[in-house]
N, C-alpha and C positions, 0 to 999 in steps of 0.2 A: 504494500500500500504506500504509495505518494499523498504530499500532501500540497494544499495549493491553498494561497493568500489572497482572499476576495473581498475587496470594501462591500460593506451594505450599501444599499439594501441590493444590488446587486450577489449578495451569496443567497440571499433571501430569494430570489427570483431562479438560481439555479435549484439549493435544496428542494424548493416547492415544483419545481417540474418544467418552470414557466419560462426559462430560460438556458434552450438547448446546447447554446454555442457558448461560450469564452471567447473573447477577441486578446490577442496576447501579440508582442513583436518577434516571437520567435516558437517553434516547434520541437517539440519533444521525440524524443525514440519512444519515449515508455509508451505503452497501451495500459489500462487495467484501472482496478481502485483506485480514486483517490477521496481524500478526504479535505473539506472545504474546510477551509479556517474564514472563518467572520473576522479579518483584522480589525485591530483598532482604531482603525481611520474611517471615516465616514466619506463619501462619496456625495459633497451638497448641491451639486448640480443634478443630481438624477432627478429630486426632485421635479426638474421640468421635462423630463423624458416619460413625452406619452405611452412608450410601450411600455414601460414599469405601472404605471395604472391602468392600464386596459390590463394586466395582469392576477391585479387585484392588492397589491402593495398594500400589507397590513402590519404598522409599526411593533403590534402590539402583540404579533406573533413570536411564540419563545424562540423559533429557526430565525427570527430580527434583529436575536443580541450581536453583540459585536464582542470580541477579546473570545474567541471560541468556536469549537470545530464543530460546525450546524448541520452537518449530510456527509454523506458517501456516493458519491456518483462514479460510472464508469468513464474512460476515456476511451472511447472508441475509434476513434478516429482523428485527423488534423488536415483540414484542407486547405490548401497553400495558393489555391485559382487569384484570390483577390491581392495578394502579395504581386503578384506581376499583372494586373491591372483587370485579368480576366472576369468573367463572371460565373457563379456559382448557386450551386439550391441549397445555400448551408441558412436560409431564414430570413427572415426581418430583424435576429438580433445582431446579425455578422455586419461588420464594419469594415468597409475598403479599404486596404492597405494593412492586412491583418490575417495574422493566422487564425483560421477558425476550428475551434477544438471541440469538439460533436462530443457532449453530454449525453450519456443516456443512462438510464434508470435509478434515478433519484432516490436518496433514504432520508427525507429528512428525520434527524435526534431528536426525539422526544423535547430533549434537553440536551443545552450545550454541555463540550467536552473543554472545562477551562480550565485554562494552563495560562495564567500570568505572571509576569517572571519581573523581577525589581522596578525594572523602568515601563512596564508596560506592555513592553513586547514578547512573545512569546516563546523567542527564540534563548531568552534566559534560563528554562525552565524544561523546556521538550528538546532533549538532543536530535539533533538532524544532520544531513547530513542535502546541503544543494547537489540540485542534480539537473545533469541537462540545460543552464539557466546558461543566459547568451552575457559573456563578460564573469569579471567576479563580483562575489557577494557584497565586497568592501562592510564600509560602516553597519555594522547591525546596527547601532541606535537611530539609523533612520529608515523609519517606516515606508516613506515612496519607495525606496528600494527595496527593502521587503516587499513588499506589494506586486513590485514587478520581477522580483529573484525566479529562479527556476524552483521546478518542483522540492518537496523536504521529503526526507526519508526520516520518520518520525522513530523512536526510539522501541522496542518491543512491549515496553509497560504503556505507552502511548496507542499502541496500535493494538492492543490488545482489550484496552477500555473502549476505544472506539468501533471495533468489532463489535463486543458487549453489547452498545449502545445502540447500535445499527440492527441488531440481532430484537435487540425489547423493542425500538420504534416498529419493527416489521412486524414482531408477532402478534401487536396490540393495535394493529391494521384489520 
């Protein structure tokens, strides 16, 4: 299991189903689990992106916290059409000029998986290990760069709880 740093309410919009694609500047080898982190930065321009409220964008949903791993989605695929200017059926949420990284079958957690580490970020707390990420990780204590770092390989006590957790939100479906 990989793990991937998504501002709200954007992880909100993947956990809950509603948003298939990822727009990212660069493309992974991995396929398979990953696990959405709800970073600690907020994202205050979405507010005016009509597809997040034709979605149904609800704050007050527990998958809406932030500082915490909200879902388990798969990575199925990464389509690279719109990087060289071409066109593609990856959606209405794929953005031109951008790898699009095909979501599918959402778990969202009951309840978040938090892991806050001294200064906030999470990378104090949950040993990882970047992977695939385009450049290095430089400064962990800033979050843009988090945000946009390559996938984490979270720690075995990490991915272990978030299995758990993925395991109770599906069975109480």
């Amino acid at each position: 299991m990989q793990l991937l740093s998504v501002r709200q309410p954007w992880a909100w919009a993947i956990a809950r189903g509603r948003k298939p694609v990822e727009n990212r500047d660069w493309a992974p080898s991995y396929r398979g689990p990953v696990a959405i982190y709800a970073s600690m930065r907020v994202d205050l321009l979405a507010a005016e992106e009509p597809l997040l409220w034709f979605a149904g964008w609800d704050p007050d949903d527990p998958v809406a916290a932030i500082g915490g791993i909200v879902a388990v989605v798969t990575l199925a695929d990464v389509c690279s059409a719109a990087m060289s200017g071409e066109s593609c059926d990856c959606g209405e949420w794929a953005r031109p000029g951008s790898y699009h990284w095909r979501l599918t079958d959402p778990r969202p957690l009951a309840r978040p998986v938090v892991s806050i580490g001294h200064d906030g970020h999470m990378v104090d707390v949950i040993p990882f290990r970047p992977i695939g990420q385009r450049g290095a990780f430089g400064d962990r204590s800033s979050a843009d760069q988090a945000d946009q770092a390559g996938l984490w390989q979270p720690g075995p006590a990490v991915v272990a709880e978030i299995t758990a957790a993925a395991q109770l939100a599906q069975s109480s479906c």
